[in-house]
C-alpha positions in Angstrom: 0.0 0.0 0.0 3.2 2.7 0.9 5.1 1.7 -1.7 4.4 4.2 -4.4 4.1 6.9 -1.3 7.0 5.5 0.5 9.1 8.7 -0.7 6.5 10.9 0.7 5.5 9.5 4.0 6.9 11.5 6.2 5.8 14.8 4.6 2.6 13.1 4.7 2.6 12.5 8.4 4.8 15.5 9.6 2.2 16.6 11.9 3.0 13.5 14.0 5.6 14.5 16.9 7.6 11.3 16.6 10.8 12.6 18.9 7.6 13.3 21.4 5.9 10.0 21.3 9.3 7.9 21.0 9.9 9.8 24.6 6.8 8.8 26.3 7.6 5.0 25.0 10.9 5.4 26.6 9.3 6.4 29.5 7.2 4.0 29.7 9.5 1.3 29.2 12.0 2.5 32.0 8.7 2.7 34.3 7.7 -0.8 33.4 10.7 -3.0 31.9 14.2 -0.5 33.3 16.7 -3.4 32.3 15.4 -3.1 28.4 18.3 -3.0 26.3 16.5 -4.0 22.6 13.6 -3.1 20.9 12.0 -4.2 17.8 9.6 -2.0 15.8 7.3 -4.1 14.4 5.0 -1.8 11.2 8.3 0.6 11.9 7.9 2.0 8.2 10.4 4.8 7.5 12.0 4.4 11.0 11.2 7.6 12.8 10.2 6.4 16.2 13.7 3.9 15.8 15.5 6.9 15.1 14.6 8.3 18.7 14.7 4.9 20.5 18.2 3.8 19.1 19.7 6.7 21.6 18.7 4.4 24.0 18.2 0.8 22.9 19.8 -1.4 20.4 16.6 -1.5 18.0 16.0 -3.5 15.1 12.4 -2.9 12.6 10.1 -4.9 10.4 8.0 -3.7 7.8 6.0 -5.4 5.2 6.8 -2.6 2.9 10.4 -3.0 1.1 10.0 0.4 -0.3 9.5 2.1 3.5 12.1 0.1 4.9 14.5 1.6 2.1 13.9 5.1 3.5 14.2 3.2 7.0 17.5 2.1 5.8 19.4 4.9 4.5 18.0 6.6 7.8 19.1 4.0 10.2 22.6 3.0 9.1 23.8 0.2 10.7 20.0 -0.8 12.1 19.0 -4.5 11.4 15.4 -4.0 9.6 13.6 -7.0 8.3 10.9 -7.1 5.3 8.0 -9.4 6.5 4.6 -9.3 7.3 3.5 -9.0 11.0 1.2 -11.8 11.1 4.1 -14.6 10.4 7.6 -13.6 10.8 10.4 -15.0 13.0 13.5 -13.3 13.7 15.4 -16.3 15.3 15.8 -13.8 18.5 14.0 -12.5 21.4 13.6 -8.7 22.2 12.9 -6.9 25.7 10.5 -5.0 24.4 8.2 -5.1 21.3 6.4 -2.0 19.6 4.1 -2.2 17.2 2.8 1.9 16.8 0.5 4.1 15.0 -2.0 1.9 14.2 0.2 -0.7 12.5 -2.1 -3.4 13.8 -4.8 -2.1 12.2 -3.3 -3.7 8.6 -4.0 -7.3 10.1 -7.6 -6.9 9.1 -9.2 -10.1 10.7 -9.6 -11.6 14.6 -7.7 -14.6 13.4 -4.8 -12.9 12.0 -4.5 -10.3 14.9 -4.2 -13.8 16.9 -1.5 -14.8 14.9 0.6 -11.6 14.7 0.5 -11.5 18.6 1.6 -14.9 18.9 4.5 -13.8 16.7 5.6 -10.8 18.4 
């Protein structure tokens, strides 16, 4: 669905306050989980909230879109980011803490496969 926007997504979303909302997760996660050290982005699309989290984590994304996580890429050098849908991927790793933001979820469509993608986060 982003890829032919994936150039313009941020501009399309500026009005979003990612440095603000990446701060309240990190607030959040030092309230509930202070020993995190890694965090996976699950939907992370062009990487903004990682961009704000890797000052404090080691962070790593996943995106169905190849075409986001290219803009992800070149914004993230160095950041692991994996193409694959939500509902079914495995990373071969386990994370401290797992996001999944902005209504990524919402792309799952169907109770069943909102069971699944939980069970895979």
């Amino acid at each position: 669905m982003y890829g032919k926007s994936a150039r313009f997504y941020d501009a399309l979303y500026s009005f979003k306050n990612y440095a603000e909302a990446a701060g309240k997760l990190h607030a959040l996660i030092q309230r509930t989980t202070p020993c995190a050290c890694s965090v996976l982005d699950v939907g992370c699309g062009t990487g903004l909230h990682l961009e704000h989290l890797r000052q404090h984590y080691e962070v790593e994304g996943l995106d169905i879109s190849p075409e986001l996580l290219a803009v992800a890429q070149h914004r993230l050098p160095g950041v692991t980011l994996s193409c694959a849908d939500m509902v079914d991927f495995s990373l071969q790793r386990r994370f401290d803490v797992i996001t999944c933001l902005f209504s990524a979820t919402a792309y799952v469509r169907t109770p069943e496969r909102m069971e699944k993608a939980v069970a895979a986060m």
